[in-house]
PyMOL Python script that loads the backbone (N, CA, C, O; Angstrom):
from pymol import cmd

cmd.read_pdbstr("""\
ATOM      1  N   UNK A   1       0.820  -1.191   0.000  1.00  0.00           N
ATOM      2  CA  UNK A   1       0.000   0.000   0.000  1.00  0.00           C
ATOM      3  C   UNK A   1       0.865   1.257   0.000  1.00  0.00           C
ATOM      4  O   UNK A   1       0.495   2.354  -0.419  1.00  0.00           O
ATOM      5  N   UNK A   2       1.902   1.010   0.449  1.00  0.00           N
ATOM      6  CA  UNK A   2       2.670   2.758   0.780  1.00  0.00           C
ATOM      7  C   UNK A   2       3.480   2.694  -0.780  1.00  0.00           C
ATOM      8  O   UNK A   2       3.288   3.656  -1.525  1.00  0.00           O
ATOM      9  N   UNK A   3       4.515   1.392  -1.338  1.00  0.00           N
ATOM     10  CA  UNK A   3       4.869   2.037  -2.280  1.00  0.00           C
ATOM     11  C   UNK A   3       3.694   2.352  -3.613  1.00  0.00           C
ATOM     12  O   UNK A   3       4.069   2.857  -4.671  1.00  0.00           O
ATOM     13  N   UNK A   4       2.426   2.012  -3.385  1.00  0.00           N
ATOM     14  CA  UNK A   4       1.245   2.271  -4.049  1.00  0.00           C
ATOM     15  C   UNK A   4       1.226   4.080  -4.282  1.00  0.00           C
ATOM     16  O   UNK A   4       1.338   4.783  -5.287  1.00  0.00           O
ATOM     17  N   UNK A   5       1.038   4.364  -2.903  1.00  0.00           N
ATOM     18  CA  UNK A   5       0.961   5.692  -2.666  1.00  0.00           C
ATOM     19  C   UNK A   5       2.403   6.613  -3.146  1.00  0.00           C
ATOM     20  O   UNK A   5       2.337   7.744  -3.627  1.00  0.00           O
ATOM     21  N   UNK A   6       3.484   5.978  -2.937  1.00  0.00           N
ATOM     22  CA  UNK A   6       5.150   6.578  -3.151  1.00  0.00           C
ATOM     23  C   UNK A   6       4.905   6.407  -5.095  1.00  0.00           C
ATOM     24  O   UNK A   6       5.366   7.394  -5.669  1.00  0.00           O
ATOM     25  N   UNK A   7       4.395   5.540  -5.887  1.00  0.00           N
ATOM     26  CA  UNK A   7       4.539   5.571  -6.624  1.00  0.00           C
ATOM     27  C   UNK A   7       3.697   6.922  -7.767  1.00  0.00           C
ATOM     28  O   UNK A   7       4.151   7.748  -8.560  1.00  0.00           O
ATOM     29  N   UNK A   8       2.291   6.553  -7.296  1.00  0.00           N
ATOM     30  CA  UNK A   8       1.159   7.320  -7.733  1.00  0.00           C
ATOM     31  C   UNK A   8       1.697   8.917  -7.601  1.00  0.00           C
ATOM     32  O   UNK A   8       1.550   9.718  -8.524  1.00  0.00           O
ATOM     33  N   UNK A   9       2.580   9.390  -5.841  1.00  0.00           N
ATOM     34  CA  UNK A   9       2.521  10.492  -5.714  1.00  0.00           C
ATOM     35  C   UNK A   9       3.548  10.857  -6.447  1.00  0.00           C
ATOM     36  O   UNK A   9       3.302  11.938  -6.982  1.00  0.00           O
ATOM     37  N   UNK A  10       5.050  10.268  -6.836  1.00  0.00           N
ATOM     38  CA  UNK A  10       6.012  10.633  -7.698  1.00  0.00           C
ATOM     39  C   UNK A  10       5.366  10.465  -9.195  1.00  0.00           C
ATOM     40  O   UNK A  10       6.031  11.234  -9.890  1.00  0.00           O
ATOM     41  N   UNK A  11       4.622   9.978  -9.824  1.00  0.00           N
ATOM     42  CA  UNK A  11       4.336   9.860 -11.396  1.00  0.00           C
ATOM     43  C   UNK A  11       3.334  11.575 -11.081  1.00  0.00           C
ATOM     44  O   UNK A  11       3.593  12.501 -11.849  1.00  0.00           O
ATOM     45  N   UNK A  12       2.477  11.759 -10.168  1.00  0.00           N
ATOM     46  CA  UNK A  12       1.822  13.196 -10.251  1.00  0.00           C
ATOM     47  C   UNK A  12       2.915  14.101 -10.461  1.00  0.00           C
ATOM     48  O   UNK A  12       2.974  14.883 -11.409  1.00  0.00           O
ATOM     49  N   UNK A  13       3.969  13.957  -9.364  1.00  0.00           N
ATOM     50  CA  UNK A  13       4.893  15.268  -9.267  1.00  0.00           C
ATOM     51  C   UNK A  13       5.820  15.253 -10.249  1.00  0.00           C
ATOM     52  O   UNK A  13       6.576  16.223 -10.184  1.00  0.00           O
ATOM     53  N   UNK A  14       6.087  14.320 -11.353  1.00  0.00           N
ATOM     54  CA  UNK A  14       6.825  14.509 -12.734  1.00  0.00           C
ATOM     55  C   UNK A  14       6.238  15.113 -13.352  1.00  0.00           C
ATOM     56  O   UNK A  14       6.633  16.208 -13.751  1.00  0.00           O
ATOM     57  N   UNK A  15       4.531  14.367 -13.792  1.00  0.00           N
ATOM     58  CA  UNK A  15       3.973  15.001 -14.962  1.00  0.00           C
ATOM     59  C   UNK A  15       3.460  16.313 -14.416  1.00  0.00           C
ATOM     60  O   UNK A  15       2.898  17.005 -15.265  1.00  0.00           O
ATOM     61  N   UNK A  16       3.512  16.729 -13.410  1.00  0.00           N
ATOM     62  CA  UNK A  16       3.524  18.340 -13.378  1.00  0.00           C
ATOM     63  C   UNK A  16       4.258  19.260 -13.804  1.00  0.00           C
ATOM     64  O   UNK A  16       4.059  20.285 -14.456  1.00  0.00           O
ATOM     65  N   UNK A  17       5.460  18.590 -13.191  1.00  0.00           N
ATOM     66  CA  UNK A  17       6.829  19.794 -13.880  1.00  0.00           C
ATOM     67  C   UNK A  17       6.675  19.584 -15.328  1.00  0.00           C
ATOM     68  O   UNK A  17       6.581  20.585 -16.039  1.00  0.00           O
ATOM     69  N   UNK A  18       6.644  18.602 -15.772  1.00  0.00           N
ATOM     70  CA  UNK A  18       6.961  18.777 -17.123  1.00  0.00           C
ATOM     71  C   UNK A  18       5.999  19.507 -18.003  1.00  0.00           C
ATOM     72  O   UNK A  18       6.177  19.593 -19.218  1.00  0.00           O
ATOM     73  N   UNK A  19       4.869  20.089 -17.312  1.00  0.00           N
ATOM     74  CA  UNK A  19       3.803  20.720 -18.177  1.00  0.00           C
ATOM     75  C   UNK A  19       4.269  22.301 -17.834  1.00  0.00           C
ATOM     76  O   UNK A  19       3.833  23.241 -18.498  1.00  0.00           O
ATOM     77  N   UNK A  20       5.361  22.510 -16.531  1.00  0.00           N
ATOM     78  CA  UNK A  20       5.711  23.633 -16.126  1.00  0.00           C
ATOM     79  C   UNK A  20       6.674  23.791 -17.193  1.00  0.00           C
ATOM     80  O   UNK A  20       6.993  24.909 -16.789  1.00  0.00           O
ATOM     81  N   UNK A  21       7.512  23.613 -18.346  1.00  0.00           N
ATOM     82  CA  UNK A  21       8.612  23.510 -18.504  1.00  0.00           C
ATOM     83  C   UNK A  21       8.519  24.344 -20.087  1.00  0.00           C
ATOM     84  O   UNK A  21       7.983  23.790 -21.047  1.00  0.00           O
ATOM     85  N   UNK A  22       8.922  25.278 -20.150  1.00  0.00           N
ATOM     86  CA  UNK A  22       8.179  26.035 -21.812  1.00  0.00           C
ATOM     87  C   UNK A  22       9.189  25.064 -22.807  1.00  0.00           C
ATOM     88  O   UNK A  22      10.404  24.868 -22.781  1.00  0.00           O
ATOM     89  N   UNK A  23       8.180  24.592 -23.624  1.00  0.00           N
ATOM     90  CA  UNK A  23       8.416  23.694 -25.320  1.00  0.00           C
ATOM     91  C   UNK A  23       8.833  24.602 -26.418  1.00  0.00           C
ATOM     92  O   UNK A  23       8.490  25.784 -26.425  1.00  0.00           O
ATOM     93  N   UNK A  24       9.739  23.944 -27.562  1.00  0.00           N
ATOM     94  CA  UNK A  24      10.082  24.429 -28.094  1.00  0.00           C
ATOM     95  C   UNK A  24       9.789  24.142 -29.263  1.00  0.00           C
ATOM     96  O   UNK A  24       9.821  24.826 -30.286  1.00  0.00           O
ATOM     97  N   UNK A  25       9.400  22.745 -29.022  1.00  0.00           N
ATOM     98  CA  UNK A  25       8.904  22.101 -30.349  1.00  0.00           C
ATOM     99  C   UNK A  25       8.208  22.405 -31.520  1.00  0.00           C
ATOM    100  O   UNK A  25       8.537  21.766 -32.519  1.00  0.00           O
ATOM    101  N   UNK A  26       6.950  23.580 -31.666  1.00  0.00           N
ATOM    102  CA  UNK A  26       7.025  24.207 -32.488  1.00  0.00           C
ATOM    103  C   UNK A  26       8.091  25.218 -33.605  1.00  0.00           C
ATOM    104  O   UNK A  26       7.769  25.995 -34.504  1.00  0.00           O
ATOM    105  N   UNK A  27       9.360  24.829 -33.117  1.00  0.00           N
ATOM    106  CA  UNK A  27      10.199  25.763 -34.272  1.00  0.00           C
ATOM    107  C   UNK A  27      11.097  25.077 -34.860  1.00  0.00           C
ATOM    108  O   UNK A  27      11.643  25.340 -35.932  1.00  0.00           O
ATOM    109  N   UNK A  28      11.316  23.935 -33.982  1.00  0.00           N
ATOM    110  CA  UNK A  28      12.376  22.608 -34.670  1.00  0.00           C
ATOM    111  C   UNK A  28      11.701  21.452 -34.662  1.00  0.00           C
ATOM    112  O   UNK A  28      11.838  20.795 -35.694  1.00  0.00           O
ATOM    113  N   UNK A  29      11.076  21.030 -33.905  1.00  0.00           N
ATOM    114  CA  UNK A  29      10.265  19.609 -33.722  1.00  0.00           C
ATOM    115  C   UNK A  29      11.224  19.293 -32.274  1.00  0.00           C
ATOM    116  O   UNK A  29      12.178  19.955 -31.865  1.00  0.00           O
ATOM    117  N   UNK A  30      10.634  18.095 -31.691  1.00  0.00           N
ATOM    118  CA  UNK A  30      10.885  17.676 -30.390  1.00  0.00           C
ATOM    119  C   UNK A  30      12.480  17.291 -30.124  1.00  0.00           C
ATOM    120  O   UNK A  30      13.080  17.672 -29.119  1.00  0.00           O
ATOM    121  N   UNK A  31      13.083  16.479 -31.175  1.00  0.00           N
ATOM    122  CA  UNK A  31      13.947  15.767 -31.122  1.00  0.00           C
ATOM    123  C   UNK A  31      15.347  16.774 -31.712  1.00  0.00           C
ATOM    124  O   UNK A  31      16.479  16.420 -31.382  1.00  0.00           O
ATOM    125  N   UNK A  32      15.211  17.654 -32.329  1.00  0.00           N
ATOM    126  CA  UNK A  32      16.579  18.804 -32.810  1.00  0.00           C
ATOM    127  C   UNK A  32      16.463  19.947 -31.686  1.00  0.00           C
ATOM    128  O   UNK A  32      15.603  20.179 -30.837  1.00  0.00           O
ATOM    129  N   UNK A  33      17.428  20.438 -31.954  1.00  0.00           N
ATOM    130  CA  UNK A  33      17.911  21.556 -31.258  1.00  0.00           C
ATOM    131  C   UNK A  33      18.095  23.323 -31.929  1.00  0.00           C
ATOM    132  O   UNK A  33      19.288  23.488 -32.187  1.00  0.00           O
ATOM    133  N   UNK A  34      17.575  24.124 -32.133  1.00  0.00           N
ATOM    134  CA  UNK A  34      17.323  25.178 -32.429  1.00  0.00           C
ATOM    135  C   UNK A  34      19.132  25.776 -32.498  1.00  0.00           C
ATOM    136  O   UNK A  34      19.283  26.586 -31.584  1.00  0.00           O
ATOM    137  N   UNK A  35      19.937  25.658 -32.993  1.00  0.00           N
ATOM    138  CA  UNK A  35      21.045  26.539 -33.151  1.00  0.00           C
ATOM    139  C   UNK A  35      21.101  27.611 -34.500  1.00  0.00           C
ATOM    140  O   UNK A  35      20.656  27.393 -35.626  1.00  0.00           O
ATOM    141  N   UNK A  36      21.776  28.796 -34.013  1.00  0.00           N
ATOM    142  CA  UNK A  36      22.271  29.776 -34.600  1.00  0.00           C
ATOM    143  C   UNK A  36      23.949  29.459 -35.690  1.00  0.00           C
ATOM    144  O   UNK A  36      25.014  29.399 -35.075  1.00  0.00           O
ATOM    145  N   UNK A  37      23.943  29.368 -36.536  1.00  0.00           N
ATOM    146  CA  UNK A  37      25.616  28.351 -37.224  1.00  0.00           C
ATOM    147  C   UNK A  37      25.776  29.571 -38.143  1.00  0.00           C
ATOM    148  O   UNK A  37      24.969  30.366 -38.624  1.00  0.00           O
ATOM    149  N   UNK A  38      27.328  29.410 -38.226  1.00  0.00           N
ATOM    150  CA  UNK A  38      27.697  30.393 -39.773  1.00  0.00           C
ATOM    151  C   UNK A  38      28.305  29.226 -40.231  1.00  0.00           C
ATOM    152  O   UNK A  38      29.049  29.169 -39.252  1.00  0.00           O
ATOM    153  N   UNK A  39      28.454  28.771 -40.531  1.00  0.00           N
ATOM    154  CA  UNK A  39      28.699  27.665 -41.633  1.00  0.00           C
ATOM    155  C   UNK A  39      28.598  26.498 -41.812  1.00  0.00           C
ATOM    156  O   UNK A  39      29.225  25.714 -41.100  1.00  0.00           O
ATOM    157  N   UNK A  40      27.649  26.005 -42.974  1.00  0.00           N
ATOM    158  CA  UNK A  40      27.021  24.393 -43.318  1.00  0.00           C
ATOM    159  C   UNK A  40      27.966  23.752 -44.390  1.00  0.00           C
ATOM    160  O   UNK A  40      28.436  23.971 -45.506  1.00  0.00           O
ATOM    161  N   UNK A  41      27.959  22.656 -43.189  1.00  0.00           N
ATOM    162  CA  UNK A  41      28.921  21.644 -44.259  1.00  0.00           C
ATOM    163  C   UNK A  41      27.876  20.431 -44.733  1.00  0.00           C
ATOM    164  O   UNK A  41      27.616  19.399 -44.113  1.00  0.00           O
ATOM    165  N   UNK A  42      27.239  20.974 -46.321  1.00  0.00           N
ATOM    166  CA  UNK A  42      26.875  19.803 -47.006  1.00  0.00           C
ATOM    167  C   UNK A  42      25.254  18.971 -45.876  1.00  0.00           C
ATOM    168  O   UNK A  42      24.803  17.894 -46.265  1.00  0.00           O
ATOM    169  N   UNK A  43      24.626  19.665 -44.591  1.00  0.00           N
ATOM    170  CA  UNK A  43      23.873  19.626 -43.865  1.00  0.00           C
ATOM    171  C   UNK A  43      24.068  18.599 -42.452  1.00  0.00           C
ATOM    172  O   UNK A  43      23.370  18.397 -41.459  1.00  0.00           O
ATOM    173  N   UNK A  44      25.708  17.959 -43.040  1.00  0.00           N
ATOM    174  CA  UNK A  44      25.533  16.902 -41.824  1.00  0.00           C
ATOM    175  C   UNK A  44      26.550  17.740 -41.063  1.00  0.00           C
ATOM    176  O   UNK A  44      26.230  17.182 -40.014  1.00  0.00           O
ATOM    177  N   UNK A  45      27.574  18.661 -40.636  1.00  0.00           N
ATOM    178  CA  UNK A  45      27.992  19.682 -39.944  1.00  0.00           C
ATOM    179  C   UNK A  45      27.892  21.337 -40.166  1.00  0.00           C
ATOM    180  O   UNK A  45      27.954  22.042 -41.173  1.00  0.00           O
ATOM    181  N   UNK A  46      27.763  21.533 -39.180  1.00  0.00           N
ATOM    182  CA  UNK A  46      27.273  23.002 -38.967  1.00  0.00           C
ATOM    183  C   UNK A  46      28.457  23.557 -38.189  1.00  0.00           C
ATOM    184  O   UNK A  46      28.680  23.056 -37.087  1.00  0.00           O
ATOM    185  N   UNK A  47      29.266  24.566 -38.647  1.00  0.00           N
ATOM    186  CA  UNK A  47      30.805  24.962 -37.512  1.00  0.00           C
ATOM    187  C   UNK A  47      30.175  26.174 -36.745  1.00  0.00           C
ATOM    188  O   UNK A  47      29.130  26.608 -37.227  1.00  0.00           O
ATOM    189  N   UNK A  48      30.568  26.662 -35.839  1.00  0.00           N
ATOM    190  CA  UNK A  48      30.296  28.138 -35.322  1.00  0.00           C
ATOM    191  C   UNK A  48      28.794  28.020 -34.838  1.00  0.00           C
ATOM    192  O   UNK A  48      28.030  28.908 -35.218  1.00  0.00           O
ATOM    193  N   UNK A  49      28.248  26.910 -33.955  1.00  0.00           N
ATOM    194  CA  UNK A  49      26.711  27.589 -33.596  1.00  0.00           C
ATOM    195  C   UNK A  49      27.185  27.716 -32.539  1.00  0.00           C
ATOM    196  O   UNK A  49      28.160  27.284 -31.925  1.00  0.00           O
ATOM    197  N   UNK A  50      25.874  28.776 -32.281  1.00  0.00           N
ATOM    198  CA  UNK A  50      25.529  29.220 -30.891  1.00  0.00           C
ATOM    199  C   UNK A  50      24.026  28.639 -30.478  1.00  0.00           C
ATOM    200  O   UNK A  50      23.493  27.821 -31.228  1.00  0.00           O
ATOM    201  N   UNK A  51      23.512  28.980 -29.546  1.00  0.00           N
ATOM    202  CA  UNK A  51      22.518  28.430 -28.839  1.00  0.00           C
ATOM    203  C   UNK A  51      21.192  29.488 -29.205  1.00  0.00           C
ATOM    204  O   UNK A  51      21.520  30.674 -29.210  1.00  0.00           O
ATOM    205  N   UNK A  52      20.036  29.262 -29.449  1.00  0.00           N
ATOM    206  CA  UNK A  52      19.453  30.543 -29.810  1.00  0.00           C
ATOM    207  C   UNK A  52      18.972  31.000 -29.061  1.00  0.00           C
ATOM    208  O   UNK A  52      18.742  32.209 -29.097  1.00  0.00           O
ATOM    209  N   UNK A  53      18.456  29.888 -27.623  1.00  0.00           N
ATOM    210  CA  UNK A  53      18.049  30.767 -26.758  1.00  0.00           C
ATOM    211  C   UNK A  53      16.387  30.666 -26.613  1.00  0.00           C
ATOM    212  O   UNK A  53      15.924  29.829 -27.388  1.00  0.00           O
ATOM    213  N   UNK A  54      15.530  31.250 -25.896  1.00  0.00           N
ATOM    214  CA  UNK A  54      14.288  30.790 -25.321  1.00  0.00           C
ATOM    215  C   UNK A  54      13.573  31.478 -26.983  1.00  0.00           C
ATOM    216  O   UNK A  54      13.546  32.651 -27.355  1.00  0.00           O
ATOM    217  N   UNK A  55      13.122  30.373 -27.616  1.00  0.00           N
ATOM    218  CA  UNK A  55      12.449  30.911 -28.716  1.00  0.00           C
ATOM    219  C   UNK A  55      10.752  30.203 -29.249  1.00  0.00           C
ATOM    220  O   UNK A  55      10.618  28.983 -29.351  1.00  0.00           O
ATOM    221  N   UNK A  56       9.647  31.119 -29.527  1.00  0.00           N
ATOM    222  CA  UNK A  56       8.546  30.110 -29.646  1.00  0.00           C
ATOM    223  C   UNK A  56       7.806  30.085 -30.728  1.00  0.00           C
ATOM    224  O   UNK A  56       6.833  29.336 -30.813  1.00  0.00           O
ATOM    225  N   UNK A  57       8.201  30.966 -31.766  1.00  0.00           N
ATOM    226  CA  UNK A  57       8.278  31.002 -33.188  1.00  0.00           C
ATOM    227  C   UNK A  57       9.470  30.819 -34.354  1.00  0.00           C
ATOM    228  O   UNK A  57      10.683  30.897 -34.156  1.00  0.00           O
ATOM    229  N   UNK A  58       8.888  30.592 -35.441  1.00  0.00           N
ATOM    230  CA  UNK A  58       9.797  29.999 -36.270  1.00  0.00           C
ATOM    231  C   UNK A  58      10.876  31.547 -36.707  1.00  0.00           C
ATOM    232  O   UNK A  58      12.064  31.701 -36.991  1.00  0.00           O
ATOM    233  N   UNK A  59       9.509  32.599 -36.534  1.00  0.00           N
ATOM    234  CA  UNK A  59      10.289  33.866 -37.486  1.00  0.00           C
ATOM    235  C   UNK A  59      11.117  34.598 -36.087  1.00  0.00           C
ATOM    236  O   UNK A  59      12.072  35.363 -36.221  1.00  0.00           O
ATOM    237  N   UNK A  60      10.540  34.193 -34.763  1.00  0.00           N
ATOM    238  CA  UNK A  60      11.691  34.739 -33.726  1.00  0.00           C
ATOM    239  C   UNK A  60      12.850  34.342 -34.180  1.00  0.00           C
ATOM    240  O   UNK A  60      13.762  35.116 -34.473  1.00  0.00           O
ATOM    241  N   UNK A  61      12.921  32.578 -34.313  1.00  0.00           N
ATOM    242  CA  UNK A  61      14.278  32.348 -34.751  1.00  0.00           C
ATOM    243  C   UNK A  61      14.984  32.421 -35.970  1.00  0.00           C
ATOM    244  O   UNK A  61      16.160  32.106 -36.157  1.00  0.00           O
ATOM    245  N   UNK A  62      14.359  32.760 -36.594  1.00  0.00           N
ATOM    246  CA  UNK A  62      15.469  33.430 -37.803  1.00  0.00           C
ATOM    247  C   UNK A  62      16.057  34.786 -37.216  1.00  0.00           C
ATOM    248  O   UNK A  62      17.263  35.008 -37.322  1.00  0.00           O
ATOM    249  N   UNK A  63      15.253  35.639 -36.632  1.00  0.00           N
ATOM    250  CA  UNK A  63      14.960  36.983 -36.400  1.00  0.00           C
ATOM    251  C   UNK A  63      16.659  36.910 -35.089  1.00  0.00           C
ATOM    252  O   UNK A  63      17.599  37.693 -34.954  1.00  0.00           O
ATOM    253  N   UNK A  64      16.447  36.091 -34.660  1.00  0.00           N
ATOM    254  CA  UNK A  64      17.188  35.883 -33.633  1.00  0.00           C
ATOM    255  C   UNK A  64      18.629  35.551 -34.008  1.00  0.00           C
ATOM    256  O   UNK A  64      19.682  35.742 -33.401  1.00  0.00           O
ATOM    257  N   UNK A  65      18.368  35.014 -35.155  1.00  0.00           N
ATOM    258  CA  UNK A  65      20.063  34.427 -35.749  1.00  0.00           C
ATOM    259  C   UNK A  65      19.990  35.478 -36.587  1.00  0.00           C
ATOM    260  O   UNK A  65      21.083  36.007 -36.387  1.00  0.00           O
ATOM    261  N   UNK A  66      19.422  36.155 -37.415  1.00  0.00           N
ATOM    262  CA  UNK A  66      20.154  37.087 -38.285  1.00  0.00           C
ATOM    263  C   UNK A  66      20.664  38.375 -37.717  1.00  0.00           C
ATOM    264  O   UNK A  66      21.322  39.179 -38.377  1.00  0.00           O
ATOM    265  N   UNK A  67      20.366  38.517 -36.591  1.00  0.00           N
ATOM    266  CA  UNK A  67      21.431  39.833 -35.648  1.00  0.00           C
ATOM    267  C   UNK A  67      22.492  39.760 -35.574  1.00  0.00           C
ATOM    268  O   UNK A  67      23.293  40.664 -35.814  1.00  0.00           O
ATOM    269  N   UNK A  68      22.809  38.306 -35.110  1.00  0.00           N
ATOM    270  CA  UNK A  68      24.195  37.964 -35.407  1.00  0.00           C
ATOM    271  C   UNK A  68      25.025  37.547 -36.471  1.00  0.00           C
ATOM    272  O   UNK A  68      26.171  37.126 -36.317  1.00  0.00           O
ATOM    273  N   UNK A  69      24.153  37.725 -38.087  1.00  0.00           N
ATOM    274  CA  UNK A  69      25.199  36.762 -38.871  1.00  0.00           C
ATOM    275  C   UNK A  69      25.008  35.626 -39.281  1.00  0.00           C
ATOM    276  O   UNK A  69      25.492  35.121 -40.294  1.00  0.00           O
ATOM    277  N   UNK A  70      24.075  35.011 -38.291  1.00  0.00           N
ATOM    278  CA  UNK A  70      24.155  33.413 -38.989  1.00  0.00           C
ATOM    279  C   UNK A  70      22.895  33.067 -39.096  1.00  0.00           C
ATOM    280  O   UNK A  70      22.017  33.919 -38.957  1.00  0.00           O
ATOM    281  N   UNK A  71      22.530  31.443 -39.426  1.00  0.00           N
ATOM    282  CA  UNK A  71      20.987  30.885 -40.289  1.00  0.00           C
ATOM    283  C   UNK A  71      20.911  30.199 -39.436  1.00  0.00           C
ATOM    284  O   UNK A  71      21.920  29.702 -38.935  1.00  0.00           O
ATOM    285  N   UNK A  72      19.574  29.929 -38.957  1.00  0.00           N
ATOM    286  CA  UNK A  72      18.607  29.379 -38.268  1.00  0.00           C
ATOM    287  C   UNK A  72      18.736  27.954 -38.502  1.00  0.00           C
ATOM    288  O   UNK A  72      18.014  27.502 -39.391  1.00  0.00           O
ATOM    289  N   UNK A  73      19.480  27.177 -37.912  1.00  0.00           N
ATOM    290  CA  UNK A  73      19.796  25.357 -38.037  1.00  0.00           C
ATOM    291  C   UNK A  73      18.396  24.763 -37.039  1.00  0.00           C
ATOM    292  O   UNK A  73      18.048  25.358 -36.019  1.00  0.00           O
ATOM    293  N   UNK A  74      17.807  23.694 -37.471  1.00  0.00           N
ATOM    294  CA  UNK A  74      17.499  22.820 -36.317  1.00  0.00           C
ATOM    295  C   UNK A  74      18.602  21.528 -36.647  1.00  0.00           C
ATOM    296  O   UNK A  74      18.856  20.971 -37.715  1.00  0.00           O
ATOM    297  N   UNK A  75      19.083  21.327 -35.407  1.00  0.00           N
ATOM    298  CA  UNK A  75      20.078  20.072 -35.551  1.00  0.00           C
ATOM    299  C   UNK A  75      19.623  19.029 -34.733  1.00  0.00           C
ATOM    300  O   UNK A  75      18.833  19.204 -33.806  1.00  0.00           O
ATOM    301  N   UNK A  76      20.096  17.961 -35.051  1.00  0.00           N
ATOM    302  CA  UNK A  76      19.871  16.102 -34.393  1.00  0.00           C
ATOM    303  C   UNK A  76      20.889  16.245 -32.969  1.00  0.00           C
ATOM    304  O   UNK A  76      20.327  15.929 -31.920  1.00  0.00           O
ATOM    305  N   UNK A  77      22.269  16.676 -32.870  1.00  0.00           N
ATOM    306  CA  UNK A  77      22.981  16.362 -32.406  1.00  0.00           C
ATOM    307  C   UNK A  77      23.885  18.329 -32.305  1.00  0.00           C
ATOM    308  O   UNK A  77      24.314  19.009 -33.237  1.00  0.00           O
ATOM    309  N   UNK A  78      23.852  18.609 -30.970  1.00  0.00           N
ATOM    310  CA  UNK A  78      24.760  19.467 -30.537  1.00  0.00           C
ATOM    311  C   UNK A  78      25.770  19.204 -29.782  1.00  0.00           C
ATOM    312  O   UNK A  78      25.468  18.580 -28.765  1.00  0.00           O
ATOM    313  N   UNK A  79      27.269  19.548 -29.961  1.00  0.00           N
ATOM    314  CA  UNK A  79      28.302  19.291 -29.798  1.00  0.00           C
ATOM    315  C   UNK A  79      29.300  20.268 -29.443  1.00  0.00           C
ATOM    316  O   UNK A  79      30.195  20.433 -30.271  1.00  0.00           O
ATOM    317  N   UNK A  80      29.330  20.894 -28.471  1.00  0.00           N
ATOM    318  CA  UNK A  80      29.896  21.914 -27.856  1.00  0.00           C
ATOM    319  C   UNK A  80      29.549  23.476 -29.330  1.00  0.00           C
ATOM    320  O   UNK A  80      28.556  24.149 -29.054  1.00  0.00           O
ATOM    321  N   UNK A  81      29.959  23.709 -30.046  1.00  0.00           N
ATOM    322  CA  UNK A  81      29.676  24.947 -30.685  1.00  0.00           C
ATOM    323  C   UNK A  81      29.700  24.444 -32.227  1.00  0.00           C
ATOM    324  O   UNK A  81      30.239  25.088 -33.127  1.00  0.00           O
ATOM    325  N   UNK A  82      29.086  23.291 -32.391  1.00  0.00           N
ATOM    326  CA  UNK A  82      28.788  22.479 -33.576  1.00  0.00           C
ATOM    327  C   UNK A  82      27.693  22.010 -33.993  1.00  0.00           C
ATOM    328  O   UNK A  82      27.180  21.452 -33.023  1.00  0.00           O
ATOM    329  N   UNK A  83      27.024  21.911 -34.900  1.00  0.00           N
ATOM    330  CA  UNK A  83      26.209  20.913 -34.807  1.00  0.00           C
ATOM    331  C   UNK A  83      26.366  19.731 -35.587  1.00  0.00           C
ATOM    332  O   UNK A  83      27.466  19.659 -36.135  1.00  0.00           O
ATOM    333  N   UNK A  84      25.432  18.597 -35.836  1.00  0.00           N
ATOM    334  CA  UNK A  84      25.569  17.326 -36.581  1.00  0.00           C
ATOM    335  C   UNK A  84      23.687  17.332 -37.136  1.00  0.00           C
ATOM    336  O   UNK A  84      22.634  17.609 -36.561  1.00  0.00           O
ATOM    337  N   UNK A  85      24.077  16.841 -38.605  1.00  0.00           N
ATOM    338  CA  UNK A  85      22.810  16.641 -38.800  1.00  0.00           C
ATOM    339  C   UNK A  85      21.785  17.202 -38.506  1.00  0.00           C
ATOM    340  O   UNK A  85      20.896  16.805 -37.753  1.00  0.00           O
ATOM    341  N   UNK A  86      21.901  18.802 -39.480  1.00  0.00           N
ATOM    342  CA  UNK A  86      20.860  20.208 -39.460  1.00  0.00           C
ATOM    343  C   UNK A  86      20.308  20.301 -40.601  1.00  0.00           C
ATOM    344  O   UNK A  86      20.883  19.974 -41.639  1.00  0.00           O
ATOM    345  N   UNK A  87      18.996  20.809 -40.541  1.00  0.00           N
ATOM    346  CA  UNK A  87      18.263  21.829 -41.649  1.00  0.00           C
ATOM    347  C   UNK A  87      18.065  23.025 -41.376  1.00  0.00           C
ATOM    348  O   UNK A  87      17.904  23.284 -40.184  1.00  0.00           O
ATOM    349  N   UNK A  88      18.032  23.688 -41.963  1.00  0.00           N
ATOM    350  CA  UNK A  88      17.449  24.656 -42.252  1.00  0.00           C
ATOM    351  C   UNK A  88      16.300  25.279 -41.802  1.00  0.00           C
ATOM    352  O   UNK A  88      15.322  25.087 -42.525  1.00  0.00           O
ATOM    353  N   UNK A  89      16.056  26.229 -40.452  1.00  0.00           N
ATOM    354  CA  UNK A  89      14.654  26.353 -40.386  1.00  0.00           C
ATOM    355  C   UNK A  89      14.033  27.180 -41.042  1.00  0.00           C
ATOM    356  O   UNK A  89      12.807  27.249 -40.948  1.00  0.00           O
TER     357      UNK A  89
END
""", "prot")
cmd.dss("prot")
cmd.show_as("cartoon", "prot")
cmd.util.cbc("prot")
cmd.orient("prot")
């Protein structure tokens, strides 16, 4: 009965936070990562990204990378100031 209760009350207190937690998924999809890059290699490396930062539209993030210079990547794989396997948002 108690880990009944230990279980029920930890599965409530996850799926709460996680509804607390702002999504991004509308501008890359769930699984890429929103980076800022100046240069695409051929789409499977990206040199020079940066992070773009709390974004919840597609045209924030262009809007957001072209201040600085560079194009709006969603990538598979971020790698310290790289990416792997990007498009184009």
């Amino acid at each position: 009965m108690h880990s009944t209760i230990f279980t029920f009350t930890t599965i409530l207190g996850l799926s709460a936070a996680a509804a607390i937690v702002p999504r991004q998924n509308g501008v890359c999809g769930p699984l890429t990562t929103p980076l800022c890059c100046q240069t695409d290699v051929a789409g499977v490396a990206n040199l020079a990204c940066a992070n773009a930062g709390i974004i919840t539209t597609l045209d924030a993030f262009q809007a957001q990378c072209a201040l600085t210079g560079t194009t709006a990547q969603c990538c598979l794989i971020a790698l310290g100031s790289d990416g792997l396997v990007c498009t184009e948002a």
